[in-house]
MIMAR-679841 format. One record per residue (C-alpha): residue number from 1; x, y, z; residue in one letter. Coordinates in steps of 0.001 Angstrom, whole numbers. Each point is the difference from the previous one (the first is absolute). Layout:
% residues N
nr/u/v/w/rest
NUM/X/Y/Z/A .
...
END
This chain:
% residues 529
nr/u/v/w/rest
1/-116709/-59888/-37015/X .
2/3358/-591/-913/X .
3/2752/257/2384/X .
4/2274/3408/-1002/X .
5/3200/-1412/1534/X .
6/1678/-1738/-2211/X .
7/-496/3081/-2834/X .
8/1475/2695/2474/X .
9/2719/-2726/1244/X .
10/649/-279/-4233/X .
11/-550/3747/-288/X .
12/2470/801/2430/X .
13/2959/-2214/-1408/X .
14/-1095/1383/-3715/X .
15/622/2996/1595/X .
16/3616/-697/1078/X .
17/441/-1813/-3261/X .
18/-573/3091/-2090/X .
19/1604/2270/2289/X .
20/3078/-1948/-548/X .
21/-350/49/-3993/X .
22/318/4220/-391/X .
23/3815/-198/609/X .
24/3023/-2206/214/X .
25/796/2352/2661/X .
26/-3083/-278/2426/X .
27/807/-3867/-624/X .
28/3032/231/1548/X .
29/-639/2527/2616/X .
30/-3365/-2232/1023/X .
31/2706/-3120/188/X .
32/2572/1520/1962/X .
33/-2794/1356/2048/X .
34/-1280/-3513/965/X .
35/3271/-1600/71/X .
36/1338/2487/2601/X .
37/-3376/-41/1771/X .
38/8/-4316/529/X .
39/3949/39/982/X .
40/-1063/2803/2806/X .
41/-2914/-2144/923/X .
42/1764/-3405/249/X .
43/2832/1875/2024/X .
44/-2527/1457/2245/X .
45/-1556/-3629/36/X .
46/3357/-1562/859/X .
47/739/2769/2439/X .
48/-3425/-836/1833/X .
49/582/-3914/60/X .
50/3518/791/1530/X .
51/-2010/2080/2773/X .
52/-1692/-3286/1338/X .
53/225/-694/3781/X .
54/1348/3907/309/X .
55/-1301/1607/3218/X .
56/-1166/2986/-2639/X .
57/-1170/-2128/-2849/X .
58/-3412/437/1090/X .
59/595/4061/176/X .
60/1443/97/-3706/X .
61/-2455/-2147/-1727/X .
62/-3141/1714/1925/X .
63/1457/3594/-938/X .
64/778/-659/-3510/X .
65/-3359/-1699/-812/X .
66/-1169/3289/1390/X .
67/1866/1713/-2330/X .
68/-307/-1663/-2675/X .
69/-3818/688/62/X .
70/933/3229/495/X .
71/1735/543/-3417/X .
72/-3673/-1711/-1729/X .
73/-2116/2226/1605/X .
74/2308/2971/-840/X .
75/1779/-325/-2986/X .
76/-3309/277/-2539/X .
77/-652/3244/1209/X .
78/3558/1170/-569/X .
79/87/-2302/-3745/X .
80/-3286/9/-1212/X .
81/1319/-815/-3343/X .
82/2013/-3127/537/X .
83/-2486/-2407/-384/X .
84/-3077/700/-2613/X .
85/-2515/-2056/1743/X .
86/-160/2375/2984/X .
87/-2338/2011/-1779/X .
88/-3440/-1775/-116/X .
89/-1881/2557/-1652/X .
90/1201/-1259/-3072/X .
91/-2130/-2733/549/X .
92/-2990/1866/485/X .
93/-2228/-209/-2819/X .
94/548/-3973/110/X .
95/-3058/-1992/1510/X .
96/2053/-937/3617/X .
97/-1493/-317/3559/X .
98/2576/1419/2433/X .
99/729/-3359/2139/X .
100/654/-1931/-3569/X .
101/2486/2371/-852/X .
102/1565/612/3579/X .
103/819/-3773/-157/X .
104/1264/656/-3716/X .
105/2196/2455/859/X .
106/1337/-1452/2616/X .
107/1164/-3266/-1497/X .
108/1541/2637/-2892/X .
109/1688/1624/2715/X .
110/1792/-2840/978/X .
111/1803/-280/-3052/X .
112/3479/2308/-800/X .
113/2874/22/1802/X .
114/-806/1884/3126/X .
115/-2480/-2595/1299/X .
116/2590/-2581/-768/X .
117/2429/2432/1826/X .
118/-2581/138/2725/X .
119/-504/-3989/433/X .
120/3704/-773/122/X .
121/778/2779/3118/X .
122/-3588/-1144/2112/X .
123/1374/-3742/-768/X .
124/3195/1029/1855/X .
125/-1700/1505/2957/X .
126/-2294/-2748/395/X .
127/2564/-2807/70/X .
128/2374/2077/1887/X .
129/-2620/-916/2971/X .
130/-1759/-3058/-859/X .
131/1272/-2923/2062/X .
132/-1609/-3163/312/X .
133/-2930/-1324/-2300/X .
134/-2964/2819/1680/X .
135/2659/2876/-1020/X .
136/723/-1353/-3219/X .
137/-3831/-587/-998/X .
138/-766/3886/1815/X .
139/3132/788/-2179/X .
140/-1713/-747/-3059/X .
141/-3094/1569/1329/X .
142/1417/3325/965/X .
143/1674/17/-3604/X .
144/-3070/-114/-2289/X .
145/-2091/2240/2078/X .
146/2916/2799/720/X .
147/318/224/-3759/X .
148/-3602/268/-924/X .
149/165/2483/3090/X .
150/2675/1662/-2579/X .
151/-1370/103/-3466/X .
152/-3712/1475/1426/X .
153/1202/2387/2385/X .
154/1646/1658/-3231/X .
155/-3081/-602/-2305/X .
156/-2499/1406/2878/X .
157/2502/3048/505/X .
158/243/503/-4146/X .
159/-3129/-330/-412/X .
160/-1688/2720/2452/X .
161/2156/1957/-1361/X .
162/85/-373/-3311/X .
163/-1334/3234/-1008/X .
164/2786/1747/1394/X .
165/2866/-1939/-1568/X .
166/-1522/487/-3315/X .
167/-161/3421/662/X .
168/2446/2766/-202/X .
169/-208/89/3645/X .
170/1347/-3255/-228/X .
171/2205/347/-1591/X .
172/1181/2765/1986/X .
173/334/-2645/2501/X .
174/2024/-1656/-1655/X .
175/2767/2726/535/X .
176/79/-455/3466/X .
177/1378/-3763/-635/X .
178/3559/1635/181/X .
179/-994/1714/3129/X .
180/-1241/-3153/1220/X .
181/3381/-1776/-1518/X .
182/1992/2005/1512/X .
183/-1158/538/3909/X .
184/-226/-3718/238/X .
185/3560/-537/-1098/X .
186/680/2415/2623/X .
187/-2154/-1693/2615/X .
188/873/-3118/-623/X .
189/4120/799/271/X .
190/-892/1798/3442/X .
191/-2020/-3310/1078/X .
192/2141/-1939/-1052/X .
193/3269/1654/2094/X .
194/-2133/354/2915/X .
195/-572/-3975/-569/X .
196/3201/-946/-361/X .
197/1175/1704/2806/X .
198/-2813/-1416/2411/X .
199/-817/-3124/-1943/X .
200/-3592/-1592/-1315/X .
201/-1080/-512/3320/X .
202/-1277/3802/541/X .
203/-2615/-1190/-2816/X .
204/-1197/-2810/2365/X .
205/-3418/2146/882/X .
206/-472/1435/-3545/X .
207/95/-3851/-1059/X .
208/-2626/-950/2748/X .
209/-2347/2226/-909/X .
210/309/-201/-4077/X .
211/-960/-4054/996/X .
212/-3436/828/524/X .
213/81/2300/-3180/X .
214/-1207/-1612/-3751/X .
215/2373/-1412/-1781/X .
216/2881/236/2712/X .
217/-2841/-1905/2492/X .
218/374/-3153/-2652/X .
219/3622/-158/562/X .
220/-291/443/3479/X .
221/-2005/-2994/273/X .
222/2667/-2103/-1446/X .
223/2152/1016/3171/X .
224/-3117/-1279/2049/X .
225/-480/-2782/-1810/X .
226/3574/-1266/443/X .
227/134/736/3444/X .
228/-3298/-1582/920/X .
229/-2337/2574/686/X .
230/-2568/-1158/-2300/X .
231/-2802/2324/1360/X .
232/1968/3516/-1102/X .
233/1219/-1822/-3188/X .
234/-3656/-691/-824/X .
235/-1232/3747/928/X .
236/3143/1607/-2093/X .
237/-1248/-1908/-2987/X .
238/-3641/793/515/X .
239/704/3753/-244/X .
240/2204/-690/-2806/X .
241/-2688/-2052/-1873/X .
242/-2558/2987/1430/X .
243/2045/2557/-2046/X .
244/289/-2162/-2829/X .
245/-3472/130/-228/X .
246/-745/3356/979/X .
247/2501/1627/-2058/X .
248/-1816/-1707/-3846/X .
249/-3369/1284/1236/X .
250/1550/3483/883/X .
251/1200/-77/-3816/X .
252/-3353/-1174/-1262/X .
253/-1728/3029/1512/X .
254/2418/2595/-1465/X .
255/-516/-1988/-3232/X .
256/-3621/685/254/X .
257/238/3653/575/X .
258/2307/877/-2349/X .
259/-1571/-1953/-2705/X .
260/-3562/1361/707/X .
261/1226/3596/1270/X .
262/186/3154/-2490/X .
263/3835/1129/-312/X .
264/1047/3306/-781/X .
265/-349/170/-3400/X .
266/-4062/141/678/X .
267/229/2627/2113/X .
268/-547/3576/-740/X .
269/2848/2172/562/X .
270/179/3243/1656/X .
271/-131/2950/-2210/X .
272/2665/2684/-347/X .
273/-1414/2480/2655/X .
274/-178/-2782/2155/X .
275/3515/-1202/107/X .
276/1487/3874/-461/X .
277/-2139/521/3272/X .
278/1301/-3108/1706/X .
279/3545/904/-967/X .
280/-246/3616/1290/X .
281/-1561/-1454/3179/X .
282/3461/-1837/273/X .
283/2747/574/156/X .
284/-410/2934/-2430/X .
285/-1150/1758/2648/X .
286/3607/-283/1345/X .
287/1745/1088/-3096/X .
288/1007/3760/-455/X .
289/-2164/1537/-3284/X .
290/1420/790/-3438/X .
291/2301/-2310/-2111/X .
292/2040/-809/3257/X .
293/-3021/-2036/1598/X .
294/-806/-1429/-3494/X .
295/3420/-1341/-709/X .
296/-96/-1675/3525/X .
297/-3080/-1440/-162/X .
298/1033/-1793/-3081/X .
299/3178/-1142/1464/X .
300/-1823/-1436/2908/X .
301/-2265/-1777/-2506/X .
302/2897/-1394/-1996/X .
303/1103/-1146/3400/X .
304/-3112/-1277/881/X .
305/-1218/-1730/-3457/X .
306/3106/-786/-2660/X .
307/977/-3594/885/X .
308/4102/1418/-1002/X .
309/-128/3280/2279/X .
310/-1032/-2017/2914/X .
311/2046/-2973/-301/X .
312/2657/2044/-96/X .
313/-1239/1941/3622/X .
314/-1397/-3005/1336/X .
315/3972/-1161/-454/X .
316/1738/3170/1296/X .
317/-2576/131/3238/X .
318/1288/-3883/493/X .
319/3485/262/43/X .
320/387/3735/2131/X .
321/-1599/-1814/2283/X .
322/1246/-3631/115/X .
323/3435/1007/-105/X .
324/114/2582/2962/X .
325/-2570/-1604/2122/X .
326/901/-3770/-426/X .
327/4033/674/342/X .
328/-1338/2035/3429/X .
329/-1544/-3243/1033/X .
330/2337/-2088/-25/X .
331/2137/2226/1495/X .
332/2389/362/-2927/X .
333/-1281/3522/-1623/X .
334/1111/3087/726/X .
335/-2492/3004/7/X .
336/1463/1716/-3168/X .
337/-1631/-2373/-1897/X .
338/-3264/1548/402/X .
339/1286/2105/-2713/X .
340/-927/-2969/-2289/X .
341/-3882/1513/339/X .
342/494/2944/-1481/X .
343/2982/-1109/-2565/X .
344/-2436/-3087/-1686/X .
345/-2907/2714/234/X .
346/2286/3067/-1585/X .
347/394/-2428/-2918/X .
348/-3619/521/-1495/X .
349/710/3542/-907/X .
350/2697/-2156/-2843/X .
351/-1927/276/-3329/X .
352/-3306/2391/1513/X .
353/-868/-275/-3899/X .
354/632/-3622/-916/X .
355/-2893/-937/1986/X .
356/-2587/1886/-2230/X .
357/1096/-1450/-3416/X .
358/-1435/989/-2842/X .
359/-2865/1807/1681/X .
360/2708/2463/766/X .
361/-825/1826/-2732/X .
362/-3218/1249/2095/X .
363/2474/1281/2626/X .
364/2454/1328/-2810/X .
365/-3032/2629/-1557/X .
366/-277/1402/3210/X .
367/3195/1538/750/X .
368/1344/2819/-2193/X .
369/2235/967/2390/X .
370/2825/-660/2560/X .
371/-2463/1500/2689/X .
372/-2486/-2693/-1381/X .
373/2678/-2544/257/X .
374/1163/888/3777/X .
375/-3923/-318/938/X .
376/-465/-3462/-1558/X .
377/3567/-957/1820/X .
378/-1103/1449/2969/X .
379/-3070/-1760/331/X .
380/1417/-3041/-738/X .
381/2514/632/2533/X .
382/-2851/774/2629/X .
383/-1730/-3200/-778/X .
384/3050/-1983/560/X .
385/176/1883/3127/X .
386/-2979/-703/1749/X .
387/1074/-3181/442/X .
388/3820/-71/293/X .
389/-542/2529/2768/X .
390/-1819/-1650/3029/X .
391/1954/-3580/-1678/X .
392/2944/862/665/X .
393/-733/1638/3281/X .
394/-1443/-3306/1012/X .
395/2714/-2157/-697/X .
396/2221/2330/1202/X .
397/-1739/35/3458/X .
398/-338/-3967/369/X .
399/3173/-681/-1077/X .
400/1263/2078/3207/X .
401/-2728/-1183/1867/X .
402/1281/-3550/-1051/X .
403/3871/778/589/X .
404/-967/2303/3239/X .
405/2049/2981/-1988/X .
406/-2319/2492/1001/X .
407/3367/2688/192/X .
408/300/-262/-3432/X .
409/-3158/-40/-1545/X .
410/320/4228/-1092/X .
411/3504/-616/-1721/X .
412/-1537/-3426/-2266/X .
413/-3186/1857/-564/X .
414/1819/3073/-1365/X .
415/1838/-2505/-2149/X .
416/-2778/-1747/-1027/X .
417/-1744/3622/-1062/X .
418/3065/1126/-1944/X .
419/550/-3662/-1917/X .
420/-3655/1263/-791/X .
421/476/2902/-1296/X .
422/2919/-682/-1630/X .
423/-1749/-2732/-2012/X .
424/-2964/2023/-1197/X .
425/2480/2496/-1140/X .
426/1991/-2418/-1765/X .
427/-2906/-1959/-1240/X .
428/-2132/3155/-1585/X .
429/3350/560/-2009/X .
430/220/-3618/-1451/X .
431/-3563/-550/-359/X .
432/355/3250/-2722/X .
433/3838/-1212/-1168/X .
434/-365/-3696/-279/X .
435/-3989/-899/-407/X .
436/-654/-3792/-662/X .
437/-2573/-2048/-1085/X .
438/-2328/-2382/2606/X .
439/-1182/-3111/-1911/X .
440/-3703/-314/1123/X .
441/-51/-3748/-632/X .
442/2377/-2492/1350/X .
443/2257/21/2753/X .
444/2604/2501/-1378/X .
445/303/3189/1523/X .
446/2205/1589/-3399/X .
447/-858/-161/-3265/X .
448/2414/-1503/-2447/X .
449/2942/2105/-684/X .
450/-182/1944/2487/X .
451/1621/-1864/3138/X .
452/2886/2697/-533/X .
453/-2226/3070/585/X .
454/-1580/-1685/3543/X .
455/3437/-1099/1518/X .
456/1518/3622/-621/X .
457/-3269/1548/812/X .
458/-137/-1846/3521/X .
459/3244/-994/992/X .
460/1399/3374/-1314/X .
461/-2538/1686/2048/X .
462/780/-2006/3167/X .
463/3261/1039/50/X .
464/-134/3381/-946/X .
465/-2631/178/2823/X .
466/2333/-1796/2239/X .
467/2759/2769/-728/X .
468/-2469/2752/117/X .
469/-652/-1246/3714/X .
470/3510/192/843/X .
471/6/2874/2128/X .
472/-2715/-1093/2413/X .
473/2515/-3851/-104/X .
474/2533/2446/1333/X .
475/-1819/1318/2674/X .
476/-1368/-3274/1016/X .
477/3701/-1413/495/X .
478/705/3516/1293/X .
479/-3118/-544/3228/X .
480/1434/-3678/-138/X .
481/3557/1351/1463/X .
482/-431/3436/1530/X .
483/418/176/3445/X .
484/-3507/2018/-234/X .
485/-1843/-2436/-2442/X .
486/-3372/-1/2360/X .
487/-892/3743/-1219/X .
488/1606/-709/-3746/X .
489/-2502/-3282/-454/X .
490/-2672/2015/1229/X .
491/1332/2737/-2582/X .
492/-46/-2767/-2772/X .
493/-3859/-246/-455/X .
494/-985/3980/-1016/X .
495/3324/-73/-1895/X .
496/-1168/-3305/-1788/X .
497/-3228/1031/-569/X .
498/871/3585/-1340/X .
499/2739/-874/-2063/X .
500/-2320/-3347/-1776/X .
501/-2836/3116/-397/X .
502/3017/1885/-1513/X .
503/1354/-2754/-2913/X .
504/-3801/-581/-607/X .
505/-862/3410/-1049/X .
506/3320/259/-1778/X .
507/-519/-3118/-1774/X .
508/-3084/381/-1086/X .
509/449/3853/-1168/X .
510/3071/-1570/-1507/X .
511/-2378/-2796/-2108/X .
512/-2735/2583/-1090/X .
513/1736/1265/-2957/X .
514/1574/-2850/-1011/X .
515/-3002/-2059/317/X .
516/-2366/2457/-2167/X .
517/3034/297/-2298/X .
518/-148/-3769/-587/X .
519/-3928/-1264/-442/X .
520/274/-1002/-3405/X .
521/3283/-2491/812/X .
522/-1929/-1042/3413/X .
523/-2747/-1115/-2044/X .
524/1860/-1461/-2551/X .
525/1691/-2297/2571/X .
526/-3059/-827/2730/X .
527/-1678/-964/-2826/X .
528/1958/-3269/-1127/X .
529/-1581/-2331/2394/X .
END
């Protein structure tokens, strides 16, 4: 039988080839890409070089290997569409034995720019250590085997679980990149303050023990090597070469399954009593009866299922709590800023019906009223509620916790309940005045043309909800300089709370008419994307 590497190794560059041809602009963003990826690699293989003879040379190069095989294993789970090869069902029907096309795909792997990214960053960390002709020959040991290490440990991960990224669930997943994105930004900035306060040597033990794990252990043996301790240079590369091998047979078993396993388009699904019975046995038990409880449960479910609706709360959830919690940390934040929770969560009552589209036509037959209209705000409102509630209580409580401001936690939680309130007041009345169209393809949130209608529909609503919060400000600064601010902070949180009840059910009662008055021109624009 004919060896299938050198058609999936031509496969995969035909497959960069034509990628390239669709645009002049994917051309150029593809070149800048790879031009800005090799200068960042040859600086962080210059930077590496300069590290040799460092006490913490061996610290850096052992923790980034680490972390570079990190990123492989994680990224296709986060990007399952950035490289078409990760799918090998497509290759199903063809007559291939698993360990043929494991050792296909992995010489197709190594070709694109983030292997060569990958080979120019180990190459660094090995010769940053290698002294003397054993740690040069471990060097170019440690090398090939940590990027093999590299390319299967993301095949193996793609591939059991390749069902899921091709899946809506997976991409789903992908949503969470930004969560992902955006945490580790925040993690690494903390580690790296806390580092350059105490130095690299506090990552001395981390280092030790990622030396005995695959790929790091290869690098670590180039230290060994160099040094003369031939006997843990040899075991380092024996579990990397263990792993090397481990890791393609791994991959050949999940090739087997899930080319010899039914998938769910075989299946028989459940019938209609079925799932209406599983759904009441939810969290529709929960749920109040009447329209209020149906109008939640499909909010939840847009929450829950539209990839837009829950990039968007995947994002708010992220930042009200990186940016209290974080600043707390490192002892820079202030506990007001747990009001970020329920300000980035008050923002998805903005545009209630932009989310339904044109299916809000289903939601526009129903209501013939404005008492129809207050219960389909209402129960929009509740959903939103459920989990802005115990959120924002949460954050709230750790960010004290974090800044030991226990005295204060009534006054910022009455805040935080009266931002609240004042939001879903303000944002019932906008979603009915300005109404705007979510594109359900793409990365754009607004359809064309209507940019206008989501800035004054947000940021109008922001500040009038700022303004509308004014009084409960004033009695904030007011507890902040009486000589009797104890009893007025404890004050602030049934005051908060009331008065955020109070704009609600203003607001909304407000939006009813208005919003029953308008369903032929909130159609007319939800319906452009």
């Amino acid at each position: 039988m004919t060896s299938p590497t050198p058609t999936l190794v031509r496969l995969k560059l035909s497959l960069l080839r034509n990628g390239l041809r669709r645009s002049g602009g994917r051309r150029a963003a593809f070149a800048v890409s790879a031009v800005v990826a090799i200068l960042f690699a040859l600086a962080q293989l210059l930077g590496l070089l300069l590290l040799r003879g460092s006490a913490h040379a061996d610290v850096v190069a052992v923790t980034g290997t680490a972390l570079l095989a990190l990123g492989w294993a994680v990224l296709p789970l986060f990007f399952p569409t950035g490289d078409e090869t990760l799918d090998p069902t497509r290759l199903v029907l063809l007559p291939l034995r698993p360990r043929p096309l494991v050792r296909a795909l992995l010489a197709a792997s190594l070709v694109g720019i983030g292997p060569l990214f990958t080979l120019l960053v180990l190459t660094g960390c090995a010769l940053s250590l290698a002294h003397g002709p054993a740690g040069y020959v471990a060097a170019v040991t440690a090398v090939v085997l940590a990027l093999l290490i590299c390319v299967a440990l993301a095949r193996t991960v793609a591939a059991a679980n390749v069902r899921l990224l091709t899946s809506r669930k997976g991409r789903d997943l992908a949503v969470l990149s930004g969560l992902v994105i955006a945490l580790g930004v925040q993690v690494v900035n903390f580690g790296a303050r806390q580092l350059g306060s105490a130095g690299l040597g506090r990552l001395e033990p981390v280092a030790d023990v990622l030396s005995w794990v695959p790929p790091a252990s290869a690098v670590g043996a180039v230290r060994a090597a160099s040094e003369g301790s031939y006997g843990t240079a040899i075991a380092r590369l024996a579990l990397s070469a263990a792993a090397a091998v481990l890791l393609p047979a791994l991959w050949a078993r999940s090739l087997t399954r899930l080319m010899t396993a039914p998938d769910g388009s075989t299946l028989q699904a459940p019938d209609a009593g079925t799932r209406h019975h599983a759904t009441r046995a939810g969290i529709g038990r929960l749920l109040p009866d009447g329209r209020t409880g149906t109008v939640m449960a499909r909010s939840l479910r847009y929450v829950w299922r539209d990839p837009k609706t829950k990039a968007a709360w995947v994002t708010s959830l992220a930042i009200g709590l990186i940016v209290p919690v974080f600043n707390a940390v490192q002892g820079t934040g202030s506990v007001y800023f747990a009001c970020f929770a329920a300000g980035m969560l008050g923002i998805q009552m903005y545009n209630q019906f932009g989310q339904d589209t044109s299916a809000f036509w289903m939601v526009a037959t129903t209501i013939s009223s404005a008492r129809d209209a207050y219960t389909e705000l209402r129960g929009r409102a509740l959903a939103l509620l459920v989990v802005t509630l115990p959120y924002a209580v949460l954050v709230t409580v750790l960010t004290a916790a974090l800044l030991g401001a226990w005295a204060r936690l009534p006054e910022v939680l009455g805040l935080s309940l009266a931002l609240l309130g004042a939001m879903l007041a303000t944002g019932a009345w906008t979603s009915a005045r300005f109404p705007y169209s979510v594109p359900q393809e793409g990365h754009k949130n607004v359809a064309p043309g209507q940019a206008g209608l989501a800035w004054i529909s947000i940021f109008g609503g922001m500040v009038a909800a700022a303004l509308l919060c004014s009084p409960v400000i004033a009695l904030a600064v007011w507890a902040n300089v009486s000589a009797d601010g104890g009893t007025w902070r404890l004050l602030l949180l049934p005051a908060g709370a009331a008065y955020g009840a109070t704009l609600t059910f203003l607001g909304l009662r407000l939006a009813a008419p208005r919003t029953a008055a308008r369903l032929p021109e909130i159609l007319a624009a939800v319906s452009k994307g």
